[in-house]
VMD Tcl script that draws the C-alpha trace (Angstrom):
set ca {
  {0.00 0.00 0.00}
  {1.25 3.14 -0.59}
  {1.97 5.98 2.20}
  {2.07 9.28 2.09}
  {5.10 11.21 1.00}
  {6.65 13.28 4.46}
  {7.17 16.82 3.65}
  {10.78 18.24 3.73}
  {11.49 20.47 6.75}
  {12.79 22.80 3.72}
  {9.76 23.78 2.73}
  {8.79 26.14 5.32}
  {7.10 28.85 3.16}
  {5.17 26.71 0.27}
  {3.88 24.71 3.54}
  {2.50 27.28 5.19}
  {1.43 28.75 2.19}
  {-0.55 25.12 1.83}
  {-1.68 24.75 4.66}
  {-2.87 28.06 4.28}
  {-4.89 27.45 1.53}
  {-6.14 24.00 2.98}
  {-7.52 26.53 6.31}
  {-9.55 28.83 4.35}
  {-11.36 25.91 2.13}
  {-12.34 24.13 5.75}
  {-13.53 27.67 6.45}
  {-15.50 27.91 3.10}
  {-16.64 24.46 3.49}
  {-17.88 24.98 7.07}
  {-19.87 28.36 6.16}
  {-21.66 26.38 3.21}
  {-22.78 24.23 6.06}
  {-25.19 27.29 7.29}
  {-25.07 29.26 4.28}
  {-28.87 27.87 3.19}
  {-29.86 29.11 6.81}
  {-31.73 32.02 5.33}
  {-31.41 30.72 1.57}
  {-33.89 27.71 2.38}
  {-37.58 29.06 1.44}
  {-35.81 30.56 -1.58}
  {-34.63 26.68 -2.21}
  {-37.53 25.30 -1.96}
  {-39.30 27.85 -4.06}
  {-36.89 27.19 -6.48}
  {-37.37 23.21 -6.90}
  {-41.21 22.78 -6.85}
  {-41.43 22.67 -3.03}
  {-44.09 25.46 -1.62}
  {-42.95 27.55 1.22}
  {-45.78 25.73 3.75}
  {-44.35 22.33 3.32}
  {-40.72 23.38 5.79}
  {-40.71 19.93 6.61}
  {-39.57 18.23 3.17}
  {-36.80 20.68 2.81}
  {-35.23 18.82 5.66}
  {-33.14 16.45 3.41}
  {-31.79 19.92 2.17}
  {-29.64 20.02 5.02}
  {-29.62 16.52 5.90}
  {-28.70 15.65 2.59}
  {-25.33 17.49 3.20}
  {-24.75 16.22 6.80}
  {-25.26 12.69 6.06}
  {-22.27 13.43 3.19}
  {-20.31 15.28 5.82}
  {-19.91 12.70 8.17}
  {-21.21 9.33 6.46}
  {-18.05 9.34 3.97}
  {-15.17 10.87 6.51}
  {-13.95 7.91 7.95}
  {-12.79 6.86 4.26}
  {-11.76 9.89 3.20}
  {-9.59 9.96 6.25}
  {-8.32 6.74 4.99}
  {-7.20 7.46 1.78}
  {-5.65 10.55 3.08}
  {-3.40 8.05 4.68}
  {-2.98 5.72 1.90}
  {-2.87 8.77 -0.90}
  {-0.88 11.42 0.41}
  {-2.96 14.57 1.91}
  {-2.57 16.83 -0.89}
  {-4.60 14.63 -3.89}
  {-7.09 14.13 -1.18}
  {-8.08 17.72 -0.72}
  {-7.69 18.58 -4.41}
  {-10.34 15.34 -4.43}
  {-12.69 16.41 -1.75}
  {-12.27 20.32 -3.53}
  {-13.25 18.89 -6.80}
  {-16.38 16.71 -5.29}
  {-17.59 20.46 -3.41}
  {-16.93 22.02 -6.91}
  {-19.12 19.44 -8.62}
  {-21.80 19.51 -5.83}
  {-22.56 23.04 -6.03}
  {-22.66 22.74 -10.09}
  {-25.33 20.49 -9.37}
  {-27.15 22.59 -6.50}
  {-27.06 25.62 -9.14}
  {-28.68 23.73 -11.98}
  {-30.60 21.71 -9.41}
  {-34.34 21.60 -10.72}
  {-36.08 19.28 -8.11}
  {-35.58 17.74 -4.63}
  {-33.56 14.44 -5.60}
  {-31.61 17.19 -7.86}
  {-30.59 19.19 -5.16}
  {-30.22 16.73 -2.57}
  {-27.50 15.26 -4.58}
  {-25.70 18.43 -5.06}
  {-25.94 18.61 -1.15}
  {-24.58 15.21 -0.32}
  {-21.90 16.09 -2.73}
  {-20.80 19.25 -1.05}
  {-21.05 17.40 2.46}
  {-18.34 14.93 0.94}
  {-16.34 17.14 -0.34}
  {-16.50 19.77 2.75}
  {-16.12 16.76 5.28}
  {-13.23 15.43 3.70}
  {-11.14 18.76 3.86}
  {-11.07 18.52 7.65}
  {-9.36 15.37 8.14}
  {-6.98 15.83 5.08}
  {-5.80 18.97 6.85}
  {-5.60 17.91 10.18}
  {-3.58 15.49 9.24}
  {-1.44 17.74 6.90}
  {-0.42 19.83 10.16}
  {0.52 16.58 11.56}
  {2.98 16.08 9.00}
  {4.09 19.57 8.54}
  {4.70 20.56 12.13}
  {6.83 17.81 14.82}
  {4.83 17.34 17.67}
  {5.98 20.21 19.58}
  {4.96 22.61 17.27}
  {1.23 21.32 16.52}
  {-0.54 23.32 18.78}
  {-1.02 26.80 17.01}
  {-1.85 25.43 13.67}
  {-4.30 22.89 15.34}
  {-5.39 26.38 17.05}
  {-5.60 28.10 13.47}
  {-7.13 25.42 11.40}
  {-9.82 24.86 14.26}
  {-10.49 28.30 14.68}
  {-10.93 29.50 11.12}
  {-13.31 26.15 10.86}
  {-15.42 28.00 13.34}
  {-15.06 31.46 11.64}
  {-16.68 30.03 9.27}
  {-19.22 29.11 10.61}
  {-19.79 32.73 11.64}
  {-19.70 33.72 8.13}
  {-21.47 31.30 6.53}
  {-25.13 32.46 7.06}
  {-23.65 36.04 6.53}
  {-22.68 35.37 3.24}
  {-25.76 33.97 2.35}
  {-27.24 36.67 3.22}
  {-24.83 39.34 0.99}
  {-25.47 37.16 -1.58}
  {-29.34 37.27 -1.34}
  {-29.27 40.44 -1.03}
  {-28.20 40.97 -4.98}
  {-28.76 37.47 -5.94}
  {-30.96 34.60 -6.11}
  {-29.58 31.43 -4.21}
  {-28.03 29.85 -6.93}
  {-25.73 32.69 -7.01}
  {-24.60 31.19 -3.63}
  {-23.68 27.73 -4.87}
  {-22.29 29.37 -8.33}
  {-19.54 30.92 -6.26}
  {-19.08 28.07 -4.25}
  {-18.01 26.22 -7.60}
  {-15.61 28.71 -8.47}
  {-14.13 29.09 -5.15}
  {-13.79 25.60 -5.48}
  {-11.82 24.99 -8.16}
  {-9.19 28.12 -7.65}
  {-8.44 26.10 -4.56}
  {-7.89 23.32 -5.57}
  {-5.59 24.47 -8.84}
  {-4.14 26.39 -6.23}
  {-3.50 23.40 -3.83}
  {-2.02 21.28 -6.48}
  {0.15 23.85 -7.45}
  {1.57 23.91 -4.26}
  {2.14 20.06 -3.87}
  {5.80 18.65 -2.85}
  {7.37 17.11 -4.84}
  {7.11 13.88 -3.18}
  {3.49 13.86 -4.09}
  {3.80 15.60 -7.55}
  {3.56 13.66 -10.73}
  {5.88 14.31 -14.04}
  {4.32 16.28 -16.87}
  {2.81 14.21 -18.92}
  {0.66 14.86 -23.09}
  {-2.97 15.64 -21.80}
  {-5.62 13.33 -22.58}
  {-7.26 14.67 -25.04}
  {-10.23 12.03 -25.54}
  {-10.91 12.06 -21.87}
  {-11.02 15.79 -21.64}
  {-13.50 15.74 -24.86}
  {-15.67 13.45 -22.86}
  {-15.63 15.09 -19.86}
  {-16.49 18.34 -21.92}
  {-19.45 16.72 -23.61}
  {-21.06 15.03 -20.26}
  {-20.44 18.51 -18.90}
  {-22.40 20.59 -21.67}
  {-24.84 18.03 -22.22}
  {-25.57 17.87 -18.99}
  {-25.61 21.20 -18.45}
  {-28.50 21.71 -20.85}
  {-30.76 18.74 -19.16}
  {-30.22 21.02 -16.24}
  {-30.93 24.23 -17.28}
  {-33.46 23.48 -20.45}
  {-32.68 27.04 -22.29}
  {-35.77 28.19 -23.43}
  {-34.74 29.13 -26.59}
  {-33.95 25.69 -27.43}
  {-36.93 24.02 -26.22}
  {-39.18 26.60 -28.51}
  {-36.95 25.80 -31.74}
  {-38.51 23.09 -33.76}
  {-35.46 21.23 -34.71}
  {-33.25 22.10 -31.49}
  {-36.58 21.04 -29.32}
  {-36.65 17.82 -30.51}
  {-33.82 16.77 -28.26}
  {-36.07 17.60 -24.94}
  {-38.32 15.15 -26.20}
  {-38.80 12.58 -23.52}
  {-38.61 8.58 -25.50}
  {-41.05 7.63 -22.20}
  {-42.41 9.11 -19.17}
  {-41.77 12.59 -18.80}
  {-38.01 12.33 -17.02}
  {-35.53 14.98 -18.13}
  {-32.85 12.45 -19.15}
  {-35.17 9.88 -20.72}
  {-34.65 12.70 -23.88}
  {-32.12 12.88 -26.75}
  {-29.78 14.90 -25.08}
  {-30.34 13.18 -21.80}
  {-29.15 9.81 -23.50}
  {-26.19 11.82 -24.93}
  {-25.05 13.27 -21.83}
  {-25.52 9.50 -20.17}
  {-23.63 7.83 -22.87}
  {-21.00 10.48 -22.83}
  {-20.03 9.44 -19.07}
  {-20.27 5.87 -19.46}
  {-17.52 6.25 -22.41}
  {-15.74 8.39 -20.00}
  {-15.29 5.88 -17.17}
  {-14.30 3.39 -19.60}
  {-11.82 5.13 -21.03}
  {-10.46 6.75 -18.03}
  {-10.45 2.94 -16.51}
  {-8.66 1.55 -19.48}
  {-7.04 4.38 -20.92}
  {-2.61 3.80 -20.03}
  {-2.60 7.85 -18.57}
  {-6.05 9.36 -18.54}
  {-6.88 12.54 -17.27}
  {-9.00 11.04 -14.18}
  {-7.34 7.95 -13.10}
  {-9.71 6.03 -11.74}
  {-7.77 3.03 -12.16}
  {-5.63 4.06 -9.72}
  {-8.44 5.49 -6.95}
  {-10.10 2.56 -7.40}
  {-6.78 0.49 -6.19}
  {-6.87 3.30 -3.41}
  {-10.57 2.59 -2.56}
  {-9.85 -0.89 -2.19}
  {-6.81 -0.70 -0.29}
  {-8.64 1.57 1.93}
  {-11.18 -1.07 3.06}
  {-14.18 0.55 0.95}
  {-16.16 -2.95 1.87}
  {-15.47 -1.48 5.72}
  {-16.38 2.21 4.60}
  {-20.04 1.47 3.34}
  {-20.38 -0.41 6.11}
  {-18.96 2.22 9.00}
  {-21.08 4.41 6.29}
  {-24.57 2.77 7.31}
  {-24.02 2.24 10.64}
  {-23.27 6.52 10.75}
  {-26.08 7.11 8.54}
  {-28.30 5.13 10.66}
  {-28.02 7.03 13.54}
  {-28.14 10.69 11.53}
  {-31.47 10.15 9.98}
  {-32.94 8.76 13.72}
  {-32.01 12.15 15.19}
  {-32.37 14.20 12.15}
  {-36.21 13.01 11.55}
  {-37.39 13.13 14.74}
  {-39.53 16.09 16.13}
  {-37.94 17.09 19.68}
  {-41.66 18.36 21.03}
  {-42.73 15.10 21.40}
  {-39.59 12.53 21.29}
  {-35.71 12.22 20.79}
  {-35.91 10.28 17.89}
  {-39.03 9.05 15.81}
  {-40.99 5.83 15.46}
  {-38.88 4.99 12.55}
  {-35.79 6.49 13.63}
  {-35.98 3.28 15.89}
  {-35.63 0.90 12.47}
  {-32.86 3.36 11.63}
  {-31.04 2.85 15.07}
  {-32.09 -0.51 14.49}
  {-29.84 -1.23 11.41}
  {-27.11 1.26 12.80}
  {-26.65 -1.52 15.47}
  {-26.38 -4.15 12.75}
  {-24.33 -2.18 10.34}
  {-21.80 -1.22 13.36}
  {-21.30 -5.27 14.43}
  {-21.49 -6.44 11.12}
  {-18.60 -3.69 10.75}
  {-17.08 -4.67 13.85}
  {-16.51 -8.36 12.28}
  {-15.22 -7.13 9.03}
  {-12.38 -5.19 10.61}
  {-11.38 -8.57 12.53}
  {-10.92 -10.35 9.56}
  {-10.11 -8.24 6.92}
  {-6.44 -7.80 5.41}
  {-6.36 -4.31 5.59}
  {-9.00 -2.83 7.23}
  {-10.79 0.90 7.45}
  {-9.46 1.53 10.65}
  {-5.83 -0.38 10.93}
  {-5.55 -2.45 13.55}
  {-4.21 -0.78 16.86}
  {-4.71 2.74 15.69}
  {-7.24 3.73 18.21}
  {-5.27 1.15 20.60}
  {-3.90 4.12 23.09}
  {-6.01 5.05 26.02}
  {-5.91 9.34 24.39}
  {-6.92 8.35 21.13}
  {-10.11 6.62 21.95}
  {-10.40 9.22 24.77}
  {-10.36 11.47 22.06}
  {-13.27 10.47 20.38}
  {-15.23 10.37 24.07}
  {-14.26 13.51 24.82}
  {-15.29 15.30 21.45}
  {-18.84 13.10 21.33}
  {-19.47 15.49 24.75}
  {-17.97 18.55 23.24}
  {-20.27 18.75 20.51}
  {-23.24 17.61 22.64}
  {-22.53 20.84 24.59}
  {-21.59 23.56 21.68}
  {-24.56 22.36 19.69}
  {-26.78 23.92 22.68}
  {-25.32 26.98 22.33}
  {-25.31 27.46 18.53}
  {-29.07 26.50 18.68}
  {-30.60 27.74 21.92}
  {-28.52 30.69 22.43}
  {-30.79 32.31 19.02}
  {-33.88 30.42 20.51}
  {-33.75 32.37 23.96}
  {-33.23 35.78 21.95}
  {-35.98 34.90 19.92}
  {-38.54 33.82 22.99}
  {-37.21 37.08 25.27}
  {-36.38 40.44 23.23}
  {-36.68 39.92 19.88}
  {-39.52 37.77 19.03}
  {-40.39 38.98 15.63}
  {-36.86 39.37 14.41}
  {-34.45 36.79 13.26}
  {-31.48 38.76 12.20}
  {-30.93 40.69 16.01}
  {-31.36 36.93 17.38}
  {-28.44 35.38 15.15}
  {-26.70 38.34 15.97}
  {-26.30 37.36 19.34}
  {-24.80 34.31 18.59}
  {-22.04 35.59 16.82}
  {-20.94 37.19 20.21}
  {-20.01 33.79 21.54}
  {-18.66 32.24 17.86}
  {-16.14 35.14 17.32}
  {-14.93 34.17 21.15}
  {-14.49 30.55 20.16}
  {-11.67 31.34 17.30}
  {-9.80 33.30 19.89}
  {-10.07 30.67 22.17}
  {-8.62 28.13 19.90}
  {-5.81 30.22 18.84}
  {-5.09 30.54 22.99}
  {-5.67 26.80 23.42}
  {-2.83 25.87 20.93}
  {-0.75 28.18 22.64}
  {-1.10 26.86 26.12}
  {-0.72 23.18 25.22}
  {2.83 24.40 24.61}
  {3.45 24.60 28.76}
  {0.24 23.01 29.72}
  {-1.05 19.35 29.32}
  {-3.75 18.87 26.38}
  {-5.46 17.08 29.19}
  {-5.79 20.08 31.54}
  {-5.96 22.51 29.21}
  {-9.27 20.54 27.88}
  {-10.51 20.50 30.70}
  {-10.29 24.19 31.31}
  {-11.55 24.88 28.73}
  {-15.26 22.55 29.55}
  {-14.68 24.39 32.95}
  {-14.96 27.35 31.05}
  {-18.06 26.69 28.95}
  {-19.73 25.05 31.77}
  {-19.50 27.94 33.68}
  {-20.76 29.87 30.55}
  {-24.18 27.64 30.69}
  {-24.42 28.35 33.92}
  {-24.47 32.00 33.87}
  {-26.77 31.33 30.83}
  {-29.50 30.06 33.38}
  {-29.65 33.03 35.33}
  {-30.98 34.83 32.09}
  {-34.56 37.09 32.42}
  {-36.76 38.58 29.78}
  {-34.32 41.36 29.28}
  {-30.62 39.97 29.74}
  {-30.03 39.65 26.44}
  {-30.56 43.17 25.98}
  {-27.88 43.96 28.82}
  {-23.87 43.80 28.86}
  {-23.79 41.23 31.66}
  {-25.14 38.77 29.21}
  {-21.62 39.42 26.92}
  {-19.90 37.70 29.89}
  {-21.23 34.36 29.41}
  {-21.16 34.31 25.67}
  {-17.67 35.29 26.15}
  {-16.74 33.00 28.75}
  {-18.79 30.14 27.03}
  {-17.32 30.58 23.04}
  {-13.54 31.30 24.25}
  {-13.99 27.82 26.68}
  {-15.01 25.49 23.96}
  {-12.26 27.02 21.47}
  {-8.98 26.18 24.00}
  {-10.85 22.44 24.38}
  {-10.53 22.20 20.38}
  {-6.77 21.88 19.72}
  {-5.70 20.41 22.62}
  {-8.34 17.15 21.60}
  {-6.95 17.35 18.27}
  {-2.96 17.21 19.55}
  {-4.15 14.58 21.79}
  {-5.47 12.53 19.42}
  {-2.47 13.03 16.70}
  {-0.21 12.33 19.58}
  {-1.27 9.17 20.30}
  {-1.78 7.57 16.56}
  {0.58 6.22 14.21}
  {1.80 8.69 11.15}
  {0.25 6.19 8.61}
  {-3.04 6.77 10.41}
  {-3.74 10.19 11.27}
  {-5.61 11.07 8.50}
  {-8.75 7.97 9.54}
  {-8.30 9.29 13.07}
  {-8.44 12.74 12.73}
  {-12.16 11.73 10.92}
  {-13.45 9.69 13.76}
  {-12.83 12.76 15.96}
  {-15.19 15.07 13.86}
  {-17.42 12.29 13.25}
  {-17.75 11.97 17.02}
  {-18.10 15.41 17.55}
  {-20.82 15.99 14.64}
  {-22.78 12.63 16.52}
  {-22.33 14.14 19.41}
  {-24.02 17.44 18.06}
  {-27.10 15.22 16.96}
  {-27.64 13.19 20.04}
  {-27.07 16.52 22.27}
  {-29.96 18.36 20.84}
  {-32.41 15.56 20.68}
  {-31.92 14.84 23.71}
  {-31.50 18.39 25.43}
  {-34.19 20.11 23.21}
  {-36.46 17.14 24.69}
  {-35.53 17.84 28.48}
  {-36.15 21.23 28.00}
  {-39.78 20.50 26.18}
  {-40.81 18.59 29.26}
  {-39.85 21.60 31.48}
  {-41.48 23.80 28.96}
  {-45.19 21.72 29.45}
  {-44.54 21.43 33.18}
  {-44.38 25.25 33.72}
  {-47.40 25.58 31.34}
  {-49.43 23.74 33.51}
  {-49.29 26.45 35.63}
  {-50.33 28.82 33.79}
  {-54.66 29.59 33.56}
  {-55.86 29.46 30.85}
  {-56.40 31.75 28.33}
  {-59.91 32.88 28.50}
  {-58.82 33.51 32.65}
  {-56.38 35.74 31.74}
  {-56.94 37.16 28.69}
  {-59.88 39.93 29.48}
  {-58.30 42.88 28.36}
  {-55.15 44.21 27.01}
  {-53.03 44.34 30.01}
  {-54.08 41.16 30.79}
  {-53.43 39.41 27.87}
  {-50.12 41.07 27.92}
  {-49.79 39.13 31.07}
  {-50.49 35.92 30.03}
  {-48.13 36.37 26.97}
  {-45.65 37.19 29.69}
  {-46.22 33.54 31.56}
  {-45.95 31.99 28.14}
  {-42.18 33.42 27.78}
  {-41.19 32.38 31.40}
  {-42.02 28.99 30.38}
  {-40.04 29.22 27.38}
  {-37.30 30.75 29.71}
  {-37.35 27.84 31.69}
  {-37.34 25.19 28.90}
  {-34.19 27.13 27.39}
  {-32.49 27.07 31.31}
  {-33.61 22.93 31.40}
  {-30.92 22.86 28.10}
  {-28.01 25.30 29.45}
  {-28.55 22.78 32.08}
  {-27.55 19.79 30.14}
  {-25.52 21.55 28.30}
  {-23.04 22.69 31.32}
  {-23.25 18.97 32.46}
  {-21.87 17.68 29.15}
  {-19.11 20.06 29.02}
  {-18.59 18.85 32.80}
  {-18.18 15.21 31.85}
  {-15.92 16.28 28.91}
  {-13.43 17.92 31.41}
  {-13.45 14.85 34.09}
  {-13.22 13.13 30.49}
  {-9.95 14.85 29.40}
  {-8.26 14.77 32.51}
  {-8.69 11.21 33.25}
  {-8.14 9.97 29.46}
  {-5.37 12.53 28.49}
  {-3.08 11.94 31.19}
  {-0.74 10.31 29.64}
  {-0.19 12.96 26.98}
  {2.06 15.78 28.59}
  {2.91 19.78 27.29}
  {5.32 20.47 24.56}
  {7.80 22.84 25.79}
  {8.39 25.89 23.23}
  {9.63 28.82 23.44}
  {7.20 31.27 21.77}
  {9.96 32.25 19.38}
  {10.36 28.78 18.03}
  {6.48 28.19 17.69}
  {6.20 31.10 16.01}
  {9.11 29.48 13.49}
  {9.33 28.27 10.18}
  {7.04 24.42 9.56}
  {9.03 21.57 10.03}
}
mol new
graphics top color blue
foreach p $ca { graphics top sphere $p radius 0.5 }
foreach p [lrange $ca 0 end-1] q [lrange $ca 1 end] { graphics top cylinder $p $q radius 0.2 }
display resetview
């Protein structure tokens, strides 16, 4: 199998320069993640789904979470067994070719695909790069980048529905995805530019057939997407929109051409001695990588997305067929579990998890994320239920407070594991954002509105950024070279499962609280007999949803409390990296 190539220490300004570039497509693949935030109704609109029908958009967003996390494991994989570089030109080139579909998307399936494609593409940058510091930086000199990478991940997050918005503003949401697809593909010229030598391949005559297929699936596909009117009208030209059966768009003449085109261009590129996509050799890679293992790992992960993702937290944590999903998650995941025993070379090489930090790791960041997704969710819900119930926009805007304190925080994190254990530092951190939640329950009808409520969305955002880097060093600390890539994606994957199970399960605490204080409220026609009064009783209806949103910081601050005791206990054995802040601050390598 091969491995990838290690970067020479003299390289200290083309790697940062790539690693660089790598940071800011995590960040661009992160803010696509809630760039349809506001963009959704326009979406829907915009594939035949009216605006009253919210709830079938959900694969919209679904669609590109199940990508995100479903396929990382792999990716991660073939990171190890590729090099890092071809695998985030790959997962740049899958987010380039998701959001061409999501711009010419004209139904649901349409633009659920383009979704799923962007969520493979996206997930796989984080992994690839994470593991690119690891081979860029020596152990002692991890921390800041880990800080960097991790914090621009979260500034984009920040920016994402932002940007949506700017765009929207001049724009129609396609515009969004069009510049995703440009963006796209200037990084990853730009990335491949930059590659080693070690992973760099000699010039070579292009393929000219392949890139004459690939230009004719393109365009013909192109027009099944977009349908130009002026085509369609033309009596000779319209003929090829004429469907041979049904009424499906590539049941036509220039659907068949467009299908025919791509078959011819996987042959070729399979057979084909140097073809421009060499899928020859990614499928040897795919293999090698345990793809067999993958689908599986794939299922199990998928199985346990769409339980949380479908079910309605008013009434349950997951739904009455979420429980077939979880169901076949548990079948998928021992089914899996065998396959890794026996296979030659499996997904997740044997012993790579092996040390008590790396699995501790992945513990650790499944209570992370079950605490930060209560803030990114509840913190806008409690704006919205106190001061600004008619107004979305001031209610995000509060959030943002306690995102741009999480970059900072990660920055200071990688910093401090320089002097400071991962383990403690962690654990600080949780501290930190516990201590955030808990200020976060002492919260009126008006705190928002006042500067004492900056000090817990300060306090909360910069905790949870010094736990990020010092997981991530952990983790890379403890694993093999040939294997950082696969673990670096079980770390986000437990983090983004964590994230689902956390607000199932907290939004559903805090519903029972929610009905519990209603009961004590009269009702309506007791209250309501007048203006003031029904004033009043509007009143008791937001200290109930006060005290469902207190019920989550609740659970919340106890998660990031278990992910301290967590840390300290599981990263004991992984101790600071003395540095002087003139040599971190040196060249990579």
């Amino acid at each position: 199998m091969s491995q990838p190539v290690e970067v020479p220490v003299e390289h200290g300004r083309s790697s940062r320069l790539l690693l660089a570039l790598a940071a800011v497509a995590v960040a661009f693949a992160a803010a696509d993640t809630y760039v349809v935030v506001l963009a959704l109704p326009d979406m829907m609109t915009g594939v035949g789904v009216p605006i009253d029908q919210l709830q079938r958009a959900a694969p919209i967003v679904s669609g590109f979470l199940l990508g995100y996390v479903a396929m990382l494991p792999l990716i991660g994989r073939i990171a190890d067994l590729r090099g890092r570089v071809p695998v985030l030109v790959m997962a740049l080139v899958l987010f380039a070719l998701g959001s061409l579909v999501t711009t010419l998307a004209y139904d649901m399936p349409s633009i659920v695909a383009g979704r799923f494609l962007q969520g493979v593409g996206g997930g796989g940058l984080v992994p690839a790069t994470l593991a690119l510091v690891a081979d860029l930086y020596p152990v002692e000199r991890r921390g800041v980048p880990l800080g960097v990478v991790s914090a621009v991940q979260e500034i984009g997050s920040v920016l994402g529905p932002l940007f949506g918005a700017a765009v929207l503003a001049v724009f129609d949401w396609r515009a969004i995805f069009a510049i995703n697809l440009a963006v796209g593909l200037v990084l990853a010229a730009a990335i491949r530019a930059l590659a080693p030598r070690g992973e760099s391949r000699p010039r070579r005559r292009p393929d000219l057939v392949g890139i004459l297929l690939a230009l004719v699936t393109l365009v013909a596909g192109g027009v099944v997407f977009v349908r130009p009117p002026s085509l369609m009208r033309d009596l000779t030209w319209g003929q090829l929109f004429i469907p041979f059966a049904g009424d499906g768009r590539w049941l036509t003449p220039i659907g068949a051409v467009a299908i025919a085109a791509l078959v011819l261009l996987i042959a070729w590129s399979w057979f084909a001695p140097r073809p421009v996509l060499d899928l020859r050799g990614w499928g040897r890679v795919l293999v090698d990588a345990d793809l067999v293992g993958a689908l599986l790992l794939a299922l199990a992960l998928g199985g346990v997305i769409l339980a949380f993702a479908t079910a309605d937290p008013k009434i349950e944590v997951f739904s009455p067929r979420g429980r077939w999903y979880l169901l076949g998650a548990v079948v998928a995941s021992a089914v899996f579990t065998w396959h890794v025993r026996r296979a030659a070379h499996p997904l997740v090489p044997r012993g790579a998890l092996r040390r008590t930090p790396a699995w501790g790791a992945l513990l650790v960041s499944f209570f992370v994320g079950a605490a930060l997704i209560a803030a990114l969710i509840d913190i806008p819900l409690f704006a919205r239920t106190t001061v600004y119930p008619d107004d979305q926009l001031p209610a995000a805007l509060v959030l943002v407070r306690f995102l741009l304190a999480l970059p900072v925080g990660a920055v200071a994190g990688g910093y401090l594991i320089r002097t400071v254990s991962p383990g403690v530092v962690t654990a600080a951190g949780m501290l930190m954002a516990a201590t955030g939640f808990v200020l976060m329950t002492r919260w009126g009808l008006t705190t928002i509105e006042e500067p004492v409520a900056n000090v817990a969305l300060v306090v909360g955002g910069l905790g949870f950024g010094l736990a990020l880097a010092p997981v991530n060093a952990a983790l890379l600390a403890s694993t093999d070279d040939d294997s950082h890539g696969v673990a670096s994606a079980f770390v986000v994957v437990a983090r983004m499962v964590g994230m689902l199970v956390g607000i199932s399960a907290l939004t559903t605490i805090g519903l029972r609280r929610y009905y519990s204080e209603q009961l004590a409220i009269p009702p309506v026609q007791e209250v309501c007999d007048g203006k003031s009064r029904c004033k009043e009783f509007s009143d008791l209806l937001r200290v109930a949803g006060i005290a469902q949103e207190h019920a989550v910081f609740w659970g919340a601050a106890g998660c990031a409390v278990v992910a301290a005791v967590l840390a300290l206990v599981l990263f004991r054995q992984v101790g600071p990296t003395r540095l002087s802040v003139r040599d971190a601050m040196g060249s990579a390598g």
